[in-house]
Steps between C-alpha positions, in 0.01 A plus 500: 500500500534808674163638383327161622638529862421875491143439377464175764634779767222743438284267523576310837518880614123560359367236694707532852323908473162363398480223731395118398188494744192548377320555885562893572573553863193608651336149398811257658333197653732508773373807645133355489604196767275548791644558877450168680355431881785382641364199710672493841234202661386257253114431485387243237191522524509899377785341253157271364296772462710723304594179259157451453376882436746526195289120352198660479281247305683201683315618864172340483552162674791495694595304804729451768650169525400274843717310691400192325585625098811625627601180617271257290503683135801729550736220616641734756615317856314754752815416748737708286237823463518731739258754338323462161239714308395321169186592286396361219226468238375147421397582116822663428745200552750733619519783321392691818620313764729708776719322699685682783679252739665507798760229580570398886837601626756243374673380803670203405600306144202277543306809495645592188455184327103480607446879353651401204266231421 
């Protein structure tokens, strides 16, 4: 018994001095994370672009969404958008659609109740 704790003991000791992970340390991931902008003003438009640079083969064809899709295909009331920037693709049924929305201010409960619809 005492030689089976003893060997079990060496060998928890083996691998706490060579280490379980396989990644040495000048290859961690972690240190490979890019600094971000930090965005202080936010401009969706610029936030559209730079979604659709990184989908390469998905920019031929896009479009920005009129007043009337918005409201008429989208189902959104245009009462409760302040702001919106939407483009799409037609031939993609949504894979590439971008949606960035901008509620109006909610003031009172009815307000609430109409966004949320």
């Amino acid at each position: 018994m005492k030689r089976m704790l003893a060997l079990l003991l060496v060998f928890v000791l083996a691998l706490m001095c060579c280490g379980c992970d396989s990644t040495p340390a000048e290859e961690n991931p972690a240190d490979e994370v890019q600094q971000q902008e930090v965005v202080t003003e936010a401009d969706p438009k610029k936030a559209l672009d730079e979604i659709y640079a990184q989908l390469m083969d998905r920019t031929t064809g896009l479009m920005n969404a009129t007043y009337a899709e918005v409201r008429d295909v989208m189902g959104f009331d245009l009462e409760t958008l302040e702001e919106f920037y939407i483009r799409y693709m037609e031939t993609d049924y949504g894979a590439s659609d971008v949606y960035i929305i901008k509620p109006t201010e909610i003031h009172t409960p009815r307000d609430y109740i109409r966004l949320r619809r």
